[in-house]
N, C-alpha and C positions, 0 to 999 in steps of 0.2 A: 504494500500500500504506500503510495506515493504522501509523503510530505504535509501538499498540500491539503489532501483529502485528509486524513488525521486534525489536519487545524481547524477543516470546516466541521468534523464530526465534533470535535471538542466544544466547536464554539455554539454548536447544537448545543448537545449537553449542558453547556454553562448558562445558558439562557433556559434551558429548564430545570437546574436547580433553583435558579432566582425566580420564574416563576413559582415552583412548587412553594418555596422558602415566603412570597405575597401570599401564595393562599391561605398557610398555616399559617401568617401573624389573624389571618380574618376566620378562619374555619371554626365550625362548633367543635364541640367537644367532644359527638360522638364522632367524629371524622380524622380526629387529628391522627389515631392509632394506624389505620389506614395512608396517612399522609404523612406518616412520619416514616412508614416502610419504603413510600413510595423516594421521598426525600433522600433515606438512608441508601437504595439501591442507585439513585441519580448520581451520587457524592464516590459512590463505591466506581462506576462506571466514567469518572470523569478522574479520578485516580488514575485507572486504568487506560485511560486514551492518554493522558498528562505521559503517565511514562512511557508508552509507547514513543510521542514526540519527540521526548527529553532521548531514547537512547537513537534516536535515527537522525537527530543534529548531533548526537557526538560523534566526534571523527574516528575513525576503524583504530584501533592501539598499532603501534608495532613491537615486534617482537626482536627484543636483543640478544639475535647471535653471533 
């Protein structure tokens, strides 16, 4: 996966943690438990794109023989 597509998937993601994250300051109380898994999996999945990024801009190591 190229690069660029990683940043746009991220920046998906990152716009719907900050969605979910408006709803639950407004959600009732019976909802939040639901919106709070929902929250928990967006934040877990935005980790997970994060590093993906992070290891495909660092440059290859080289090895000293």
């Amino acid at each position: 996966m190229s690069i660029r597509l990683i940043a746009k998937d991220l920046y998906r993601i990152i716009n719907e943690v900050e969605k979910l994250e408006k709803e639950m300051e407004n959600a009732p109380f019976e909802k939040r438990e639901t919106m709070e898994n929902k929250l928990r999996k967006a934040r877990a999945e935005e980790r997970q794109i994060r590093a993906m990024l992070d290891a495909k801009k660092e440059p290859p190591q080289r090895s000293i023989l």
